[in-house]
C-alpha positions in Angstrom: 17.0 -16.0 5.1 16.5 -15.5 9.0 14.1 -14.1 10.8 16.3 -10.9 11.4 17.5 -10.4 7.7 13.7 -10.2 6.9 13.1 -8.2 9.6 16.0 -5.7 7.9 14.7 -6.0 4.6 10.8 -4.8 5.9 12.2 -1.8 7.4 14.5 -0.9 4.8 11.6 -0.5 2.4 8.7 0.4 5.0 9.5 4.5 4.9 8.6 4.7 0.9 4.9 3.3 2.4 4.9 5.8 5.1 5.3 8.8 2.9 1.8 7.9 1.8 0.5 7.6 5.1 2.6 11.1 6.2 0.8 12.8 3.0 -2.5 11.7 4.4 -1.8 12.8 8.1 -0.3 16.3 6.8 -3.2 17.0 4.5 -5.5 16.2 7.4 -3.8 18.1 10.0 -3.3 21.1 8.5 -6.8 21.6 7.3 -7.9 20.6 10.9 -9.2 17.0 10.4 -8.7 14.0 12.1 -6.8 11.5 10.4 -9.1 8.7 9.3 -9.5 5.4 11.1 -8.6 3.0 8.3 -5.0 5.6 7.7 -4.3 5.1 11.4 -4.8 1.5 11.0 -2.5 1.1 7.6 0.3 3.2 9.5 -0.5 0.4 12.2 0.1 -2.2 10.0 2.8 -1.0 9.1 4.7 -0.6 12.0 3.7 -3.8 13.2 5.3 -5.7 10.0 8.2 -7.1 11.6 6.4 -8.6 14.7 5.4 -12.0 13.1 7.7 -12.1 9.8 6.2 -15.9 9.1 3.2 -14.3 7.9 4.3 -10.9 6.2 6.5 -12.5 4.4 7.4 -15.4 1.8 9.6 -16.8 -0.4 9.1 -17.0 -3.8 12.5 -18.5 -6.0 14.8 -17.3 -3.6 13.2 -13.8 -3.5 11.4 -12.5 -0.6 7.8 -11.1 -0.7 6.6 -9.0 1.5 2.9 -8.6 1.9 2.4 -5.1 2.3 -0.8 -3.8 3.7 -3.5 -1.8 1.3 -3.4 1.5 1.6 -6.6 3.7 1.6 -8.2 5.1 -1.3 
């Protein structure tokens, strides 16, 4: 698998982790909060997946893994 076709496969599952992190940001917001530092550092993580695919992701009998940041409690 290239770089690129893991690069695909990241963002083609990334928005289902976002929603979590969207939740977050609109339960915040709306009650006039700022979002918390360690949700604006998951949404960070994130987003910044694809930039070094070597060590997001691995794989495991022809399957790729992706190691997906932990979200916040």
């Amino acid at each position: 698998m290239t770089d690129n076709e893991k690069k695909e496969a990241i963002r083609g599952q990334r928005d289902r982790y976002f929603k979590y992190f969207d939740a977050k940001a609109i339960q915040c917001l709306s009650q006039g909060l700022d979002i918390p530092a360690d949700w604006l550092t998951y949404a960070t993580e994130l987003r910044t997946l694809t930039d070094d695919v070597a060590n997001t992701t691995k794989i495991t009998e022809g399957l790729l893994d992706i190691i997906w940041p932990e979200k916040p409690e």
